[in-house]
PyMOL Python script that loads the backbone (N, CA, C, O; Angstrom):
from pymol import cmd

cmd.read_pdbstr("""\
ATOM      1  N   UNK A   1      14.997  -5.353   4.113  1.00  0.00           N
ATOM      2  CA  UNK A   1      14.718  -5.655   2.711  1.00  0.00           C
ATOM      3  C   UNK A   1      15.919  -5.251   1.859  1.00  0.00           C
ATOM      4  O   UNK A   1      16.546  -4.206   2.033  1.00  0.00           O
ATOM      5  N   UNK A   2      16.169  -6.100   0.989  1.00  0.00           N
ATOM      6  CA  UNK A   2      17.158  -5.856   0.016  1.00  0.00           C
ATOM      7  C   UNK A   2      16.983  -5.386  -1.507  1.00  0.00           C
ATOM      8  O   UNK A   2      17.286  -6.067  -2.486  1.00  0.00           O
ATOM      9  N   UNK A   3      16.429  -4.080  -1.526  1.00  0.00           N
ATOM     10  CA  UNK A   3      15.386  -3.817  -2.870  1.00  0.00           C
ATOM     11  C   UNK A   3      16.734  -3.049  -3.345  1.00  0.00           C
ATOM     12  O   UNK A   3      17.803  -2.831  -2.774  1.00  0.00           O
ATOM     13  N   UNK A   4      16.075  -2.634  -5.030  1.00  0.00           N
ATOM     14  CA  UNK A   4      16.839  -1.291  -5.670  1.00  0.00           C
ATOM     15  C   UNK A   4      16.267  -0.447  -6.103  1.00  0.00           C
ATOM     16  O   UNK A   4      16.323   0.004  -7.248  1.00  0.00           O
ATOM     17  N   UNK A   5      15.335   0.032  -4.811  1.00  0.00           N
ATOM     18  CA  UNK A   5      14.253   1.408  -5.146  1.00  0.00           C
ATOM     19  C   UNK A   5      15.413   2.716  -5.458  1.00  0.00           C
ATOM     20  O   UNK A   5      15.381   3.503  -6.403  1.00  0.00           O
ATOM     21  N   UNK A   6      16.189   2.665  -4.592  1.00  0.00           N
ATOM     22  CA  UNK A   6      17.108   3.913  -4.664  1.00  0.00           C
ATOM     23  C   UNK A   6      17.655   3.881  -6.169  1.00  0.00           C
ATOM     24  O   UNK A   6      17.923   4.946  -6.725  1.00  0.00           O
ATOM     25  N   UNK A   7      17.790   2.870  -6.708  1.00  0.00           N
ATOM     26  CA  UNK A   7      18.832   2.623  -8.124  1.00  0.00           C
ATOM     27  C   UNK A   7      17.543   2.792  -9.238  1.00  0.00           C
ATOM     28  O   UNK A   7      17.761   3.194 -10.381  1.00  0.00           O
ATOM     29  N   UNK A   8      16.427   2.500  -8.847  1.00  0.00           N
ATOM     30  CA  UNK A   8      15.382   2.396 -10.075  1.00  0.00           C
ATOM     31  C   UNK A   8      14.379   4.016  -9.825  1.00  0.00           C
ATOM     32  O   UNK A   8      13.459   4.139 -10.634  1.00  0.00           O
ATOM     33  N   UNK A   9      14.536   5.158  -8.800  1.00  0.00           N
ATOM     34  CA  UNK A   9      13.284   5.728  -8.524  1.00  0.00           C
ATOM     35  C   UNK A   9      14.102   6.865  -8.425  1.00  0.00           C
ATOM     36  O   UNK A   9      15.172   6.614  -7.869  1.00  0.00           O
ATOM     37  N   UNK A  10      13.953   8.078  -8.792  1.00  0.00           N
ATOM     38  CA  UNK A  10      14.175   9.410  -8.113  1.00  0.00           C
ATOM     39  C   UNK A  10      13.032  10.002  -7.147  1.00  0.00           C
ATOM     40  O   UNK A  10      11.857  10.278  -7.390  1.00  0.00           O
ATOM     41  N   UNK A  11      13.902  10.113  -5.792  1.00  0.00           N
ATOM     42  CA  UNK A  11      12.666  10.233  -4.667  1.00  0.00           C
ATOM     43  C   UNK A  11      13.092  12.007  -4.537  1.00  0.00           C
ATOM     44  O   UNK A  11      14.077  12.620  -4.949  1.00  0.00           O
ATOM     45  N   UNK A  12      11.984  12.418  -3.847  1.00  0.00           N
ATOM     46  CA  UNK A  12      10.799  11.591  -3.450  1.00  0.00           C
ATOM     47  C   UNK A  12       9.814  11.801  -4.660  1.00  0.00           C
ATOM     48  O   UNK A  12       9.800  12.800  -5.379  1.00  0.00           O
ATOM     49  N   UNK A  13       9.159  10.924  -4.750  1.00  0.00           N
ATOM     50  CA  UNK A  13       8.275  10.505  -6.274  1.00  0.00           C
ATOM     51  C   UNK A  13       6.989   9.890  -5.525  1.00  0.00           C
ATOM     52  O   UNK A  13       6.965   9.354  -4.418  1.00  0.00           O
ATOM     53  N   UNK A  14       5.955  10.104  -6.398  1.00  0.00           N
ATOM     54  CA  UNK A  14       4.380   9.536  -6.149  1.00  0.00           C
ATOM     55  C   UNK A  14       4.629   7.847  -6.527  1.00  0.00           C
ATOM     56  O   UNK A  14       5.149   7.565  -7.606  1.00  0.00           O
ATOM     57  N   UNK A  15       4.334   7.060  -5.827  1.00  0.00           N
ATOM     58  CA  UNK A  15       4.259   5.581  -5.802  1.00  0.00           C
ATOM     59  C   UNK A  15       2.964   5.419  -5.813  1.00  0.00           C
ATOM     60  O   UNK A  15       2.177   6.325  -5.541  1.00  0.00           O
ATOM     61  N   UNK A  16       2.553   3.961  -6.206  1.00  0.00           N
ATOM     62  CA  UNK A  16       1.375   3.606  -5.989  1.00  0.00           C
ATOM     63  C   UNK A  16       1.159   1.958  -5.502  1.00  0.00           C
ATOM     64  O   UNK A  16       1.389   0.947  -6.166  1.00  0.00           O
ATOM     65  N   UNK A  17       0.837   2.028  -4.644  1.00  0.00           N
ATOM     66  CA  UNK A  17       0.835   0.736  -3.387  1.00  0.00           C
ATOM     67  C   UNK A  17      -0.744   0.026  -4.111  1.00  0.00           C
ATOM     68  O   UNK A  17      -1.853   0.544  -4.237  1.00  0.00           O
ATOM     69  N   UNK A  18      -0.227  -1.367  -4.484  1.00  0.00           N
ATOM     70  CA  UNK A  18      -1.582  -2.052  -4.970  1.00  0.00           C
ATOM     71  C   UNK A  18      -1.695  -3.395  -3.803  1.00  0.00           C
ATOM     72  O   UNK A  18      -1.010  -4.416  -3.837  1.00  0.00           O
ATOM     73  N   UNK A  19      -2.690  -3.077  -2.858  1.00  0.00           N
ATOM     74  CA  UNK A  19      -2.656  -4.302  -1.742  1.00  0.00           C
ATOM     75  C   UNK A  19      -4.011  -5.112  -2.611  1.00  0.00           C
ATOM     76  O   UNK A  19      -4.852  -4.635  -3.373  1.00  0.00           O
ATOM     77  N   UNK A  20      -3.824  -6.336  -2.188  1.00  0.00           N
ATOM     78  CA  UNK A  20      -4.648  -7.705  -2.060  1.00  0.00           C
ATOM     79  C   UNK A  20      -5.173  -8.271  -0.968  1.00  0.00           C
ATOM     80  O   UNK A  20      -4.467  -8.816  -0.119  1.00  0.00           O
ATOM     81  N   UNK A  21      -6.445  -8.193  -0.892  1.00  0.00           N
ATOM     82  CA  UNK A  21      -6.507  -8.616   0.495  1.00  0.00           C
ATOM     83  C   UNK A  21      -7.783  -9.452   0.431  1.00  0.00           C
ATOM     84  O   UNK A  21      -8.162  -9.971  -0.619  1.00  0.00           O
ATOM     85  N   UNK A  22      -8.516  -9.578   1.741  1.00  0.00           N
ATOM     86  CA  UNK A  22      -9.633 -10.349   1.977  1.00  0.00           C
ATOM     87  C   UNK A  22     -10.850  -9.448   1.805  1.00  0.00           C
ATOM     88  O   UNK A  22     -10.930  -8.434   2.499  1.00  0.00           O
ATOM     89  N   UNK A  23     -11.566  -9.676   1.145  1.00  0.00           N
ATOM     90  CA  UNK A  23     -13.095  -8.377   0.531  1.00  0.00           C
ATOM     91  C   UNK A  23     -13.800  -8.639   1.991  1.00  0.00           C
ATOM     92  O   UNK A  23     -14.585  -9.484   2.420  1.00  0.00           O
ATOM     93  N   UNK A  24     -13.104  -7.450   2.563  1.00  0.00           N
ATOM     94  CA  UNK A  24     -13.578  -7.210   4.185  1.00  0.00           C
ATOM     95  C   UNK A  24     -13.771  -5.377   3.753  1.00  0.00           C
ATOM     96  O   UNK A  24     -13.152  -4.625   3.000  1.00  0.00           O
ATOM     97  N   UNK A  25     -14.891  -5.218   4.627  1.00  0.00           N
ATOM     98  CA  UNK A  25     -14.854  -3.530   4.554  1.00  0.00           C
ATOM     99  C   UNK A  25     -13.984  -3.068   5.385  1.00  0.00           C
ATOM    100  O   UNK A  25     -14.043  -1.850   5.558  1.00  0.00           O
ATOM    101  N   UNK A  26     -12.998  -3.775   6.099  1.00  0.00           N
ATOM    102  CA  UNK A  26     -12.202  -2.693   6.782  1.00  0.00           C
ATOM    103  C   UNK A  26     -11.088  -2.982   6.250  1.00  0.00           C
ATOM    104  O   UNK A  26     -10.156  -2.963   7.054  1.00  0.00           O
ATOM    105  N   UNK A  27     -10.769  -3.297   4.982  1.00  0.00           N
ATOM    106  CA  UNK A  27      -9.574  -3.278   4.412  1.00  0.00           C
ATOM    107  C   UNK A  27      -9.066  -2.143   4.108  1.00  0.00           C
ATOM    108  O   UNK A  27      -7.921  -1.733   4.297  1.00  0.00           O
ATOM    109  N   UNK A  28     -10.090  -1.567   3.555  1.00  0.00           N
ATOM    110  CA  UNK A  28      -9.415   0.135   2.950  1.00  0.00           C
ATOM    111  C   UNK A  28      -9.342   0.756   3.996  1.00  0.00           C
ATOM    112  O   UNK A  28      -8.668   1.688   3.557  1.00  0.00           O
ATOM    113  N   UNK A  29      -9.470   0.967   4.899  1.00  0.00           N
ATOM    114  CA  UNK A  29      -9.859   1.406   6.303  1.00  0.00           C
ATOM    115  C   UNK A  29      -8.503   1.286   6.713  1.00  0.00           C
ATOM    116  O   UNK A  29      -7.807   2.299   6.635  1.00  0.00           O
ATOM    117  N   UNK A  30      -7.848  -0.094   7.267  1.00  0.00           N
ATOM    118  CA  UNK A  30      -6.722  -0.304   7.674  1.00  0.00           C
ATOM    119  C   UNK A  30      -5.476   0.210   6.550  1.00  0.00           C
ATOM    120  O   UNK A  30      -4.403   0.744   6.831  1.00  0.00           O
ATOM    121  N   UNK A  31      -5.974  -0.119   5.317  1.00  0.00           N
ATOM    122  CA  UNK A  31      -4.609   0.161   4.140  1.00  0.00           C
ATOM    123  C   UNK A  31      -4.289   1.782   4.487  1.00  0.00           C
ATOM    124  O   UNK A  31      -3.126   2.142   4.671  1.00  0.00           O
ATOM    125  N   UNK A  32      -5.313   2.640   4.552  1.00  0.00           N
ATOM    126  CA  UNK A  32      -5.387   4.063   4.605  1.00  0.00           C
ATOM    127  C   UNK A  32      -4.481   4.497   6.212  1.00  0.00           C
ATOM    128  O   UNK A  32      -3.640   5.371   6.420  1.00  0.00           O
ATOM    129  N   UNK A  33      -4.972   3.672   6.955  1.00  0.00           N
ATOM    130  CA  UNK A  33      -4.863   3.719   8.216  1.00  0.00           C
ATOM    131  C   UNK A  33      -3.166   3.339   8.583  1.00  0.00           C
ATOM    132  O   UNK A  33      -2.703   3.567   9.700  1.00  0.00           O
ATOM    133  N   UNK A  34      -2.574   2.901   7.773  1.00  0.00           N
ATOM    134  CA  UNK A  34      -1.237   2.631   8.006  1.00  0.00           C
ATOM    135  C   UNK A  34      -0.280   3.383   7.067  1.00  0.00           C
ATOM    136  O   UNK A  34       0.907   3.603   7.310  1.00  0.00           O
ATOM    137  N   UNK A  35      -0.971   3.758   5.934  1.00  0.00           N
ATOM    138  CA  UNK A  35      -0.106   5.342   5.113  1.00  0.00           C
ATOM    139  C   UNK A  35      -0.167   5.989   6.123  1.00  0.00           C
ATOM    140  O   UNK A  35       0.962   6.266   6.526  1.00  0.00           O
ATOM    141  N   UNK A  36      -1.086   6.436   6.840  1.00  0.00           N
ATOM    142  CA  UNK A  36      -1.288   7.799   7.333  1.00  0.00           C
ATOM    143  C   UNK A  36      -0.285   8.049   8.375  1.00  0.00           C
ATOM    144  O   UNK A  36       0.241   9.130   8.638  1.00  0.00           O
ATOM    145  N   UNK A  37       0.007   6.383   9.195  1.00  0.00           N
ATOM    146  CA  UNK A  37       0.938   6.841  10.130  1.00  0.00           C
ATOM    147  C   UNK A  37       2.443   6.960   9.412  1.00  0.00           C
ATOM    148  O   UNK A  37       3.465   7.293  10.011  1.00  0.00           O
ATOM    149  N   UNK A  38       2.350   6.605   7.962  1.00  0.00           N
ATOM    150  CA  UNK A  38       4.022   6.677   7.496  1.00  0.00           C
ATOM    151  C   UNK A  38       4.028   7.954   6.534  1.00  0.00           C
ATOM    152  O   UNK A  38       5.111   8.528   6.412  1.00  0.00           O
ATOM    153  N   UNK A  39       3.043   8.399   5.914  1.00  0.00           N
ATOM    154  CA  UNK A  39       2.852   9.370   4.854  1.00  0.00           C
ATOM    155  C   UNK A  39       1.757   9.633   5.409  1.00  0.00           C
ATOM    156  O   UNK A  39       0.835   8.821   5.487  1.00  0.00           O
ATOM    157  N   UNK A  40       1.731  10.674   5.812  1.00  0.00           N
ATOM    158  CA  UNK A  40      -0.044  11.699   6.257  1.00  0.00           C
ATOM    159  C   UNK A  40      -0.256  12.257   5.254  1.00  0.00           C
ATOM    160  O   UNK A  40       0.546  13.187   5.162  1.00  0.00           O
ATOM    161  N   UNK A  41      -1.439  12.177   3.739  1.00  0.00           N
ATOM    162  CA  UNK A  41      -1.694  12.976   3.195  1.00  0.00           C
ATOM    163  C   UNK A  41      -3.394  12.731   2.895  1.00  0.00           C
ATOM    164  O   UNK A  41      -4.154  12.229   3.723  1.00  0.00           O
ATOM    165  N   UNK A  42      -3.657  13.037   2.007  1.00  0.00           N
ATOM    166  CA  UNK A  42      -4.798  12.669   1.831  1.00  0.00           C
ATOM    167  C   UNK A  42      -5.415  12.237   0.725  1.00  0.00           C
ATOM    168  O   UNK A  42      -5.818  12.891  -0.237  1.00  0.00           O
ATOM    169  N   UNK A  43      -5.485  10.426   1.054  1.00  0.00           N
ATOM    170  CA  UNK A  43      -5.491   9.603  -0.210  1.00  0.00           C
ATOM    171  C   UNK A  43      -7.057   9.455  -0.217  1.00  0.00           C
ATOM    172  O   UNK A  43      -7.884   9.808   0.624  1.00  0.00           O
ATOM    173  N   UNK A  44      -7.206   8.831  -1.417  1.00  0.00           N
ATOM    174  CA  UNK A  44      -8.586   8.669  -2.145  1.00  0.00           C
ATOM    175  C   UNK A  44      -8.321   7.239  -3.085  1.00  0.00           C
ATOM    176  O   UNK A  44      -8.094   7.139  -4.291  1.00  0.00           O
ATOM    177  N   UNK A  45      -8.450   6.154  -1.996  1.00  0.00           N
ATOM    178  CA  UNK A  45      -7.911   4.690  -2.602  1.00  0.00           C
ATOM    179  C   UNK A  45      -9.007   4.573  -3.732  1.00  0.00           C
ATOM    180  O   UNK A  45     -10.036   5.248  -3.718  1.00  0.00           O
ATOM    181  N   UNK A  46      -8.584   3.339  -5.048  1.00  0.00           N
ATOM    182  CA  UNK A  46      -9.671   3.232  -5.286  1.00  0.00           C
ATOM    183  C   UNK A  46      -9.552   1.551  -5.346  1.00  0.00           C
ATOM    184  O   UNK A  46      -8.467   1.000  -5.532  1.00  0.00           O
ATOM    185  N   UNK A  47     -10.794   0.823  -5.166  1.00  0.00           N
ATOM    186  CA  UNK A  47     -11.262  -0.851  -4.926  1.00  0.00           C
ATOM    187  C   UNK A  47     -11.528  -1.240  -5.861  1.00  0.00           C
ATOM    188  O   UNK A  47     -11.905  -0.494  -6.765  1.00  0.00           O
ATOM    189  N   UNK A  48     -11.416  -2.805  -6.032  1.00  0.00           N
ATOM    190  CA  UNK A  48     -11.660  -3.527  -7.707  1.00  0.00           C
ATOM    191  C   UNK A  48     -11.612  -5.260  -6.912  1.00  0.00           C
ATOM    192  O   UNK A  48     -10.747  -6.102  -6.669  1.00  0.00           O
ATOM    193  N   UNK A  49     -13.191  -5.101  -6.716  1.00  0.00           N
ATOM    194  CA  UNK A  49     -13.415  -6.992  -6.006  1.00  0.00           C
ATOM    195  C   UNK A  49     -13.061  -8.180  -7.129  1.00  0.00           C
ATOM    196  O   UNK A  49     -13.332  -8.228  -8.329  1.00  0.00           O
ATOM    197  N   UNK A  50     -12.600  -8.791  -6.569  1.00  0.00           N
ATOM    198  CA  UNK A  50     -12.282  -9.961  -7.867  1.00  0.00           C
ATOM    199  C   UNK A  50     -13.799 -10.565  -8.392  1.00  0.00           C
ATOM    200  O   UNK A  50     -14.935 -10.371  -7.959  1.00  0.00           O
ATOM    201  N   UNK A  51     -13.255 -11.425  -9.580  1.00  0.00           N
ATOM    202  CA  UNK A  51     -14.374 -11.692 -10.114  1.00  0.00           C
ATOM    203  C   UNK A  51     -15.868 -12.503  -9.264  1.00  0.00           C
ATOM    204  O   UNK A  51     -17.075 -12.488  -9.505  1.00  0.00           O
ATOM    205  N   UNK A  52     -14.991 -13.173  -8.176  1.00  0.00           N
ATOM    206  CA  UNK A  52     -15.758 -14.214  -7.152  1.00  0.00           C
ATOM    207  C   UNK A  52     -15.909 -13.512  -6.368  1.00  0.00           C
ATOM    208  O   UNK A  52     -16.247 -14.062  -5.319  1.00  0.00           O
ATOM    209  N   UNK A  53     -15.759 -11.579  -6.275  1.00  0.00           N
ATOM    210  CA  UNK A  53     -15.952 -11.312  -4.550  1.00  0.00           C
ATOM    211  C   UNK A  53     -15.539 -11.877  -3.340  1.00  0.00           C
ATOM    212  O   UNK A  53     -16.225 -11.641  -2.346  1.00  0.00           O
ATOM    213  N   UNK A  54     -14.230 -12.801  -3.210  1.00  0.00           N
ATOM    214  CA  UNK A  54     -13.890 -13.359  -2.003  1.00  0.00           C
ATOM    215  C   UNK A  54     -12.394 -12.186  -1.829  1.00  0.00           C
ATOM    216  O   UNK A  54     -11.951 -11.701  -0.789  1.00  0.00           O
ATOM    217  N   UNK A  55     -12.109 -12.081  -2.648  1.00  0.00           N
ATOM    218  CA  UNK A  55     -10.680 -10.561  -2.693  1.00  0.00           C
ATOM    219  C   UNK A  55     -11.065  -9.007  -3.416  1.00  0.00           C
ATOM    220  O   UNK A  55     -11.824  -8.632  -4.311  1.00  0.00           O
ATOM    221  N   UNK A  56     -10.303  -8.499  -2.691  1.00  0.00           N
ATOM    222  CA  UNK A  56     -10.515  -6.775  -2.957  1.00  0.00           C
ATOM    223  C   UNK A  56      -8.697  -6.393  -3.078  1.00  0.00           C
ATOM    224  O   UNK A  56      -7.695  -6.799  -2.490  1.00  0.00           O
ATOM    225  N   UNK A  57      -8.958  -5.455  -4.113  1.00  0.00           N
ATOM    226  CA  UNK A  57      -7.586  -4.640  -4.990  1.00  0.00           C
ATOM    227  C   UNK A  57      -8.125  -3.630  -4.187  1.00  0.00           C
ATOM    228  O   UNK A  57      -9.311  -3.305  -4.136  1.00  0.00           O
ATOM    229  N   UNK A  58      -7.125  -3.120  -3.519  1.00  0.00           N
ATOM    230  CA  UNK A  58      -6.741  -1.711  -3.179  1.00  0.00           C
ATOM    231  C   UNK A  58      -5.645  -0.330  -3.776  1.00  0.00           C
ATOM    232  O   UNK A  58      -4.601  -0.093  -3.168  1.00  0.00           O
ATOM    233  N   UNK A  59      -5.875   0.127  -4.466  1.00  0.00           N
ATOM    234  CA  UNK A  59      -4.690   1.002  -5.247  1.00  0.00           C
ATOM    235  C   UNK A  59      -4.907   2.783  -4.160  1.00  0.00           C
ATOM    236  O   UNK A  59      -5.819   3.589  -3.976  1.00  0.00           O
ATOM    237  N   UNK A  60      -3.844   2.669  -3.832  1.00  0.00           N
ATOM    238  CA  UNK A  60      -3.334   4.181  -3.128  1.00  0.00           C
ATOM    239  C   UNK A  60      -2.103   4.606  -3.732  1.00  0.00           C
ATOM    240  O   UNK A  60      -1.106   3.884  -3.745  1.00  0.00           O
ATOM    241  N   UNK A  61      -2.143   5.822  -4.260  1.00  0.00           N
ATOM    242  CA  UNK A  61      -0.616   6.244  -4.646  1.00  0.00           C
ATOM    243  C   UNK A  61      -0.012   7.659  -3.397  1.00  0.00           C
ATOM    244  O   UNK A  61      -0.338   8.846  -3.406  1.00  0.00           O
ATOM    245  N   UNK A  62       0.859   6.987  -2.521  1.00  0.00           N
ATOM    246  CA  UNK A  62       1.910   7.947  -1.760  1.00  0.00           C
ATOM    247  C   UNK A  62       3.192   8.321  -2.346  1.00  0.00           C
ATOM    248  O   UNK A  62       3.640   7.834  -3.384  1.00  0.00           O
ATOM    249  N   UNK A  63       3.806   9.283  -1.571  1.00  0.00           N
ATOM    250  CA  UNK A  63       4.481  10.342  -1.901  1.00  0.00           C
ATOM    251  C   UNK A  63       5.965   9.606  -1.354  1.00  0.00           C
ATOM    252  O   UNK A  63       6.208  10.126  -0.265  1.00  0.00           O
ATOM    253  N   UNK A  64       6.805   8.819  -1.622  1.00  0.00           N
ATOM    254  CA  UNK A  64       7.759   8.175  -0.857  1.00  0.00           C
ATOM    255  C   UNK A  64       8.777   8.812  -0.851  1.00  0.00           C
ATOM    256  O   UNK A  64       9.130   9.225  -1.955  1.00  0.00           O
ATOM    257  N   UNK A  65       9.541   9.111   0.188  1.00  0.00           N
ATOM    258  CA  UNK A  65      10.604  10.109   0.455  1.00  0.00           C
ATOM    259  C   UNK A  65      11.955   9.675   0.093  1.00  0.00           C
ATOM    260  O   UNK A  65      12.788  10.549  -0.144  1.00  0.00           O
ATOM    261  N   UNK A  66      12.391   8.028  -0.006  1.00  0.00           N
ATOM    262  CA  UNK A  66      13.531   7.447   0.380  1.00  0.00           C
ATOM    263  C   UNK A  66      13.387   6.008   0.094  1.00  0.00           C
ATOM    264  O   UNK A  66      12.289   5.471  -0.048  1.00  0.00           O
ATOM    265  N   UNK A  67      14.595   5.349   0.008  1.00  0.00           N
ATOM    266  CA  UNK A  67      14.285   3.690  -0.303  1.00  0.00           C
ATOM    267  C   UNK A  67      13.978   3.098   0.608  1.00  0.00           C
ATOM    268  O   UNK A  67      13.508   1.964   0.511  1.00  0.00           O
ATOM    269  N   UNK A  68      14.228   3.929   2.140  1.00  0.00           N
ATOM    270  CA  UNK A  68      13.795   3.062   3.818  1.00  0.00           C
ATOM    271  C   UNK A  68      12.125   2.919   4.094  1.00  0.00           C
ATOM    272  O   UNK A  68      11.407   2.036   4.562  1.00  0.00           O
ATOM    273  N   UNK A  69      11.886   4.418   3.487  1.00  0.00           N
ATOM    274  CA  UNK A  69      10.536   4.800   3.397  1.00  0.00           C
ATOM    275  C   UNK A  69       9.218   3.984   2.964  1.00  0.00           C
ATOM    276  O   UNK A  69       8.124   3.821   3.504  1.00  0.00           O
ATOM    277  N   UNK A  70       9.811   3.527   1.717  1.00  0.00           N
ATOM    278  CA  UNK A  70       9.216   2.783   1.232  1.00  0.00           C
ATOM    279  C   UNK A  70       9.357   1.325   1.347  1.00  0.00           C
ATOM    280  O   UNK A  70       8.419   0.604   1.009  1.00  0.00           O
ATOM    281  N   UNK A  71      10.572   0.783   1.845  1.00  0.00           N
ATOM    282  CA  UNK A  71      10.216  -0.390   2.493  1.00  0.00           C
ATOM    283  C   UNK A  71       9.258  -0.721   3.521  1.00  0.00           C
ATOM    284  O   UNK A  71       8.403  -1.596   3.390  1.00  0.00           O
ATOM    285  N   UNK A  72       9.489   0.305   4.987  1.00  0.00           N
ATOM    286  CA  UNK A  72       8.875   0.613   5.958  1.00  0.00           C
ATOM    287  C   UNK A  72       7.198   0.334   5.708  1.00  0.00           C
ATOM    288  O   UNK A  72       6.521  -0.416   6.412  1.00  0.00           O
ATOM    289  N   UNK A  73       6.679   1.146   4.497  1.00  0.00           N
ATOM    290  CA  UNK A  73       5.881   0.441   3.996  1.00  0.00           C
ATOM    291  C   UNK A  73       5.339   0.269   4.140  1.00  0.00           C
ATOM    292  O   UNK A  73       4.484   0.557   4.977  1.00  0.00           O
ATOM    293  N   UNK A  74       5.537  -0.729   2.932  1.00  0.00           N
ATOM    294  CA  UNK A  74       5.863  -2.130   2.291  1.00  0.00           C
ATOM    295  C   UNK A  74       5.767  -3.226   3.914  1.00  0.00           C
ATOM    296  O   UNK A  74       4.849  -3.918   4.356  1.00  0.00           O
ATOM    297  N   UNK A  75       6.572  -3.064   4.212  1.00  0.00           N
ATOM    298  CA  UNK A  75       6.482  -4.218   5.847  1.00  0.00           C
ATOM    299  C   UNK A  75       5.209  -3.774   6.711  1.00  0.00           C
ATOM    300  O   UNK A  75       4.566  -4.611   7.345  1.00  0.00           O
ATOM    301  N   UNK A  76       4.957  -2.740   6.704  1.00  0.00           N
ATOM    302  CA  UNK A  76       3.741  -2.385   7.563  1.00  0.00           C
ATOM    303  C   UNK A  76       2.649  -2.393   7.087  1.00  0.00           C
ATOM    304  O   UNK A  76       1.736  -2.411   7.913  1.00  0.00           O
ATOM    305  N   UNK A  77       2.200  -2.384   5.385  1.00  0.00           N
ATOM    306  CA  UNK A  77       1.080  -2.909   5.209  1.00  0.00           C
ATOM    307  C   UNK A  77       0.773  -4.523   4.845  1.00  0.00           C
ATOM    308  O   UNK A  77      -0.262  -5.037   4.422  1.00  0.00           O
ATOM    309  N   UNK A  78       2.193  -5.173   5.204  1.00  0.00           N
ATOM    310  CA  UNK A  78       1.811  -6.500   4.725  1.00  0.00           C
ATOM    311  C   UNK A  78       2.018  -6.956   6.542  1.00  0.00           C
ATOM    312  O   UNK A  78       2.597  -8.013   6.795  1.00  0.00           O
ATOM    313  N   UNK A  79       1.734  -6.472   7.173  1.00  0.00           N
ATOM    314  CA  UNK A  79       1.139  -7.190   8.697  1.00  0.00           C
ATOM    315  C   UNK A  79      -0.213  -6.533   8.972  1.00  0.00           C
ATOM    316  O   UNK A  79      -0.616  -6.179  10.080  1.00  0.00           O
ATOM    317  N   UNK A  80      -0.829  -6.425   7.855  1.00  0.00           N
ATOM    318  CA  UNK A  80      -2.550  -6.031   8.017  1.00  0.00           C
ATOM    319  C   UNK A  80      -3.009  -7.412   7.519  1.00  0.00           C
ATOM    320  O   UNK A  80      -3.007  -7.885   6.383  1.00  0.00           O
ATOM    321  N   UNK A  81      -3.552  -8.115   9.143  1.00  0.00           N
ATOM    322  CA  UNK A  81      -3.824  -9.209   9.267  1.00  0.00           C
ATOM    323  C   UNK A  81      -5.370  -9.943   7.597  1.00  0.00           C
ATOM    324  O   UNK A  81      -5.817 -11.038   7.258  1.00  0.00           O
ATOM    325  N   UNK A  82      -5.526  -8.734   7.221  1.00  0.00           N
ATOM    326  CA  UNK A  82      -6.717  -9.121   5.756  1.00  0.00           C
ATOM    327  C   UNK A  82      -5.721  -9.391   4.550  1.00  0.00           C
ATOM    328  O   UNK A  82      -5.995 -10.254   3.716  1.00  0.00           O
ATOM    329  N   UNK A  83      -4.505  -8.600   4.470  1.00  0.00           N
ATOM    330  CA  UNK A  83      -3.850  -8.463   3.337  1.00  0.00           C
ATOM    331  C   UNK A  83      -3.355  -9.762   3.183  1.00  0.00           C
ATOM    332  O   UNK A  83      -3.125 -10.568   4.086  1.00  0.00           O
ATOM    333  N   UNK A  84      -3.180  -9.939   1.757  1.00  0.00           N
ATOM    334  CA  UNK A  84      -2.873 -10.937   1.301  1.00  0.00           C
ATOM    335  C   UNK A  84      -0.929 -10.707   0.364  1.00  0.00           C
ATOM    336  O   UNK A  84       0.150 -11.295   0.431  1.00  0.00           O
ATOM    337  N   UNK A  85      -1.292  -9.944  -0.121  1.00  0.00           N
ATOM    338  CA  UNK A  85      -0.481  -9.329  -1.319  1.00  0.00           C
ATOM    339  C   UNK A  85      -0.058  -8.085  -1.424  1.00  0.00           C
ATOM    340  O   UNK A  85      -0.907  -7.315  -1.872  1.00  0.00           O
ATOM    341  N   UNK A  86       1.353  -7.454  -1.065  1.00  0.00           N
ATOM    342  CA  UNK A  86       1.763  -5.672  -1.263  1.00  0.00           C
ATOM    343  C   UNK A  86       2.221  -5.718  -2.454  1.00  0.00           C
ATOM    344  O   UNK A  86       3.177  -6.493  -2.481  1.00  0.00           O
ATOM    345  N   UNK A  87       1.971  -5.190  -3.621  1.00  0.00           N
ATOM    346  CA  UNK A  87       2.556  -4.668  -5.020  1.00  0.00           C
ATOM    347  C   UNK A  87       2.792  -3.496  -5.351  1.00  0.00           C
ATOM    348  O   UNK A  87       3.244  -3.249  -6.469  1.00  0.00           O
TER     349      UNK A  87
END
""", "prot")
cmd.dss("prot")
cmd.show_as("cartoon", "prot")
cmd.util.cbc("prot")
cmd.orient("prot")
């Protein structure tokens, strides 16, 4: 990835990861489930179903160490086969 987290962020700083995905209950499940293997802490996501209930907002804020860090991610929660959208 070719971002300018390093130029826009003083790390390590609290981020907050807003995924989009498919209003499946194991979305938060998996979103949580893939911080944990890059940032182990202990999040408390919170959900917001769209107006039609066919999508779910996921908001988690981690602790990102580095601009790799947070790409790393960034790429690893957008191959969670529900997600739709990493913001």
């Amino acid at each position: 990835m070719n971002t300018k987290f390093d130029e826009l962020l003083d790390f390590p700083c609290p981020f907050p990861f807003k995924v989009l995905g498919v209003a499946d209950d194991a979305l938060v499940e998996q979103v949580v489930a893939v911080l944990q293997q890059h940032a182990p802490g202990d999040y408390t996501p919170t959900t917001k179903p769209s107006s039609k209930g066919n999508y779910l907002s996921v908001t988690v804020t981690v602790t990102a160490q580095n601009k790799e860090h947070l790409e790393t991610m960034y790429s690893a929660l957008g191959q969670i086969e529900l997600v739709r959208v990493v913001l």
